[in-house]
N, C-alpha and C positions, 0 to 999 in steps of 0.2 A: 497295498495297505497291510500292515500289520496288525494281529492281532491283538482284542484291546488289554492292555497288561500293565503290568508296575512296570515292565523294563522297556515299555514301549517310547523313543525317544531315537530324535535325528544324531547320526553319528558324525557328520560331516556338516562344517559349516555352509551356510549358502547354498544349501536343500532345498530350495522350493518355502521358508520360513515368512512370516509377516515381515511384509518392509519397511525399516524404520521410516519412520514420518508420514503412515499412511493417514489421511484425513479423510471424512465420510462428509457427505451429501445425500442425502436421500432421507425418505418420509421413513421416521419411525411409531410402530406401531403404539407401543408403550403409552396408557393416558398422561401418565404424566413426565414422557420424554421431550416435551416439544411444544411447537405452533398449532395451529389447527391443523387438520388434515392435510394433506397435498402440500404443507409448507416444506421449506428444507433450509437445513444447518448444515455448515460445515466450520470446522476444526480439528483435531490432534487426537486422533483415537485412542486407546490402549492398546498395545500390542498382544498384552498378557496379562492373566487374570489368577490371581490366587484365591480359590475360592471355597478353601476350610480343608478342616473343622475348625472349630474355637478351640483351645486347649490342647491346641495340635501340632505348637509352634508355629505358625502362622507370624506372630510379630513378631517372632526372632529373624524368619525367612526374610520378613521385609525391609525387615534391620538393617541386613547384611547388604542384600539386593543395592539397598538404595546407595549404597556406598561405594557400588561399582560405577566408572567412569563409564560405562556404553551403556546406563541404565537410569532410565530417569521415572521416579517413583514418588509422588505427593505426600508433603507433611498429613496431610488429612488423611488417614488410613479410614478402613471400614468406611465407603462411602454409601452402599448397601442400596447404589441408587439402581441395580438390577433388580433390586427384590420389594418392587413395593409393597407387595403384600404381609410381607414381616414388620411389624410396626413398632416402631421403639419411641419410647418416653421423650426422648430427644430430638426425635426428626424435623425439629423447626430449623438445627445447623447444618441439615443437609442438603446437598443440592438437589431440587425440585422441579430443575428440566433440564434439557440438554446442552442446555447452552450454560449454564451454570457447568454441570458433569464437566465440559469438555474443556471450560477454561482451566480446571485443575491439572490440567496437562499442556497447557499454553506452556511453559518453561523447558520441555522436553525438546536437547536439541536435533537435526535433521538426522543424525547417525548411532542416536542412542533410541533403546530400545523401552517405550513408556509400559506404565501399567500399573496395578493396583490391586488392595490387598481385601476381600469380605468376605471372611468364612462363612457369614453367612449364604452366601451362594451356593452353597451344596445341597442345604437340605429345603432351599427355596422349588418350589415347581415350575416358575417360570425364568429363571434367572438363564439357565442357558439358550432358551430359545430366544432371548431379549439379547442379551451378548451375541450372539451369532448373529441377528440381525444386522447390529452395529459393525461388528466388524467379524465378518465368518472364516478368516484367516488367524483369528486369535489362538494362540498358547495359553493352556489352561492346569494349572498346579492344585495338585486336591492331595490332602494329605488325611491319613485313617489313622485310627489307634485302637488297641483293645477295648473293646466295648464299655467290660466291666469299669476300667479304672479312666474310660474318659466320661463315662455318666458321674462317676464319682466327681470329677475333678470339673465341670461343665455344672453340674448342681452345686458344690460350692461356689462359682463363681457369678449364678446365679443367685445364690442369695446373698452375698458380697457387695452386688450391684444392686439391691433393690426390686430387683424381678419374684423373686420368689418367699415366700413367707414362711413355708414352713422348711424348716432346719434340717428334719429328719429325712436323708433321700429313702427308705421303703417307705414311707409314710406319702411324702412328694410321690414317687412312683404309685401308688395306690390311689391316687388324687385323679390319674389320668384320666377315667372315665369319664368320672363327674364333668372333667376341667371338658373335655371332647365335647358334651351339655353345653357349656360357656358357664357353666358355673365353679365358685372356688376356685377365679381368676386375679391376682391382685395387678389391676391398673389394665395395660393393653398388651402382657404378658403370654395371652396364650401361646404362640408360635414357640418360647422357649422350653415351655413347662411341658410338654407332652414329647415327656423323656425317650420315649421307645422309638418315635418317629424319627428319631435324629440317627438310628443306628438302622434306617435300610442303604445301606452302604452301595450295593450291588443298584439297585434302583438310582441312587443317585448316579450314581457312574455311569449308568446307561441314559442318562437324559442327556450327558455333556456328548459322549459315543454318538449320542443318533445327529447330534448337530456340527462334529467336528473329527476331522479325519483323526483316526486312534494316534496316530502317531505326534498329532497335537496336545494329548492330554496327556498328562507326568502323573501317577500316583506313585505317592510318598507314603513311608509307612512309618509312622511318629515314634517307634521303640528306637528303628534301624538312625534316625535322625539325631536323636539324646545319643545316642551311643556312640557317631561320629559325625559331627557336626560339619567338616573339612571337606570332608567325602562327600557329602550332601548336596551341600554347598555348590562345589563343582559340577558336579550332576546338574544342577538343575543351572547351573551358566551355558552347561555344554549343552542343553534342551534349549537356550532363549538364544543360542549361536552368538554369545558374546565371550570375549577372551577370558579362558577358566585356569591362566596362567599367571595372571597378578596377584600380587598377594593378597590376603583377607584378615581380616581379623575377626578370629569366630564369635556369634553371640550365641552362646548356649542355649536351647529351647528348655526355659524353667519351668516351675510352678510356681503359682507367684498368689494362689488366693488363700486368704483366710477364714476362720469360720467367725460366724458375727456372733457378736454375746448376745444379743437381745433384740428381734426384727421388730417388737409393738412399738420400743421406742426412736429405732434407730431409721427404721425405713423410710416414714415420714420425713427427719429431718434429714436425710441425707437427700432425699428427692425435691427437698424445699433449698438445700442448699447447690444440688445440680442447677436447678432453672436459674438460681442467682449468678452460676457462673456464665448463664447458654443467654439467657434473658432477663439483665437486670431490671426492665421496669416493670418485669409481672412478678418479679420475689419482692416478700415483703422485707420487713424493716429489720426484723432479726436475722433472716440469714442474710441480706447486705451486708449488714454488719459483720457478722460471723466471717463470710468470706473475704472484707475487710480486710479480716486481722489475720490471714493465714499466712503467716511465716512459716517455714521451715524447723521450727520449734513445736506450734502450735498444730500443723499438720502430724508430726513424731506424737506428741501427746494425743492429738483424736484418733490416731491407731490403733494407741496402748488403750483406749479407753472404749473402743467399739471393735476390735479384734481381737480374735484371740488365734493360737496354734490351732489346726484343726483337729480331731480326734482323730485316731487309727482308722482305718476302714472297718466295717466290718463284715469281717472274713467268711461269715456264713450270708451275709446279702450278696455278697462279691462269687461265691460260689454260687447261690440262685442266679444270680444273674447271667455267668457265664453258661451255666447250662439250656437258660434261656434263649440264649443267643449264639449259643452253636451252631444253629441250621443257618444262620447266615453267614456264620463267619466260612462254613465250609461251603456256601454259597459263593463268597467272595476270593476262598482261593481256587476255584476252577472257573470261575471270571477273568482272574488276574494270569489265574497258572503259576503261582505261585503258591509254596505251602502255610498259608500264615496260621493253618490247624497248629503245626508243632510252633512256627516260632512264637505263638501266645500261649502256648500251653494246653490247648483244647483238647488235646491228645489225651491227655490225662484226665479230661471229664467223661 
């Protein structure tokens, strides 16, 4: 076994890798995986799990993936059905046992390689020992980014979504304590808003390590990924032993969130207008309507009118912050064994 690292990965196809079409039987632990106790399901496991960060290209990865012909990947992305304990606003459209889970991989054929995409999985506690139960053969893709500028870019997207209320991330970041109370929570938001817990990197890497031989787990480093997309790509074909010689057409790992003008009014109704698209017979009469009338005009107009660009960073919070978070990062390249002190720049703090 090799050591657990970013360039850790089978060079040769038909290594000993998860085989396609493997299907499980057996009692899963998980409360809300299953039958009663002692019952058993079977169906179409996943073979491989991508499992964050958010902001980390993750849906470009899945993008691309799903376009490959030995690879068969479900329109439902983020199914987060490893991480029950991360609670989201929406979890009525998710699947809620395992039999549900596994039908989303019923279309995967016997020689393509299935699997799925929840960045929340990384910073989940139980997500990898629940995966490994299911299928402890699985290939597992985790991708990192510099601290500073994925808190940045993870807290806009958080208040983009309605999770979070206050605009300012040192302000958001100074909230941690209280929020850790259960107080100065807006909805069932905790999991995302306790900003610092999402950057023990090293820790989360060693929860996937203790359940999965190292040379099953791929880390990605989200600069080296923006920067060639092509090369990436291939990498991680040649990790899932599928042909990393046909052609692709790259989807660039973007940014894509904005900052909201206004959470007192906007929050409310974007979260009145979610449940009318998830479950219309609990929205009421205005946002039916509202969602209605969402053309492709009218969508362009509630952008310009509930987004805006977002503001520069700022460069003195972006400086505390890295210096903050130094000892991990130079934690994570003698984990990895790799230098990521210089290639982020920590060198220079």
């Amino acid at each position: 076994m090799t050591a657990p690292g970013e360039s850790a990965m089978p060079e040769q196809q038909g290594s000993g890798g998860p085989a396609a079409g493997v299907t499980v039987s057996k009692e899963i632990i998980t409360d809300r995986a299953g039958p009663a106790a002692g019952g058993a399901l079977a169906g179409r496991v996943p073979d491989f799990f991508i499992v964050g960060h958010e902001k980390c290209g993750t849906t470009a990865l899945y993008t691309m993936l799903r376009r490959h012909p030995q690879i068969y990947m479900p329109d439902f992305k983020e199914t987060r059905f490893f991480s029950p304990e991360i609670l989201v606003p929406d979890r009525a459209a998710r699947p809620e046992t395992l039999d549900a889970y596994l039908a989303l991989f019923a279309g995967a054929g016997p020689e393509q390689r299935a699997g799925e995409a929840s960045p929340q999985y990384l910073r989940s506690f139980t997500a990898a020992s629940r995966i490994a139960e299911v299928q402890p053969d699985a290939r597992i893709i985790a991708i990192l980014r510099e601290p500073a500028s994925f808190l940045r870019s993870f807290h806009l997207q958080c208040v983009q979504a309605g999770r979070e209320t206050q605009k300012d991330l040192r302000k958001a970041l100074a909230l941690e304590e209280e929020r850790r109370q259960g107080r100065q929570i807006p909805d069932d938001s905790s999991p995302w808003l306790l900003y610092s817990e999402h950057v023990r990197y090293v820790e989360q890497l060693r929860r996937y390590h203790a359940e999965f031989p190292a040379e099953h787990v791929l880390v990605l480093i989200y600069e080296d990924y923006r920067r060639d997309n092509e090369a990436t790509l291939r990498r991680v074909q040649r990790f899932l032993e599928v042909d990393d010689t046909a052609p692709i057409e790259p989807f660039q790992a973007m940014e894509t969130v904005s900052a909201v003008r206004s959470t007192r009014i906007i929050h409310p109704l974007t979260r009145r207008l979610r449940l009318a698209r998830q479950r219309p017979e609990l929205a009421g009469p205005i946002a039916r309507t509202v969602n209605s009338l969402s053309t492709k005009p009218l969508r362009v107009l509630w952008r310009r009118m509930v987004y805006t660009t977002p503001s520069p960073p700022d460069e003195q919070l972006m400086l505390e912050l890295r210096r903050r978070f130094k000892p991990e990062v130079e934690a994570l390249s003698d984990y990895l064994g790799s230098d990521l002190v210089g290639r982020w720049g920590y060198d220079r703090i």
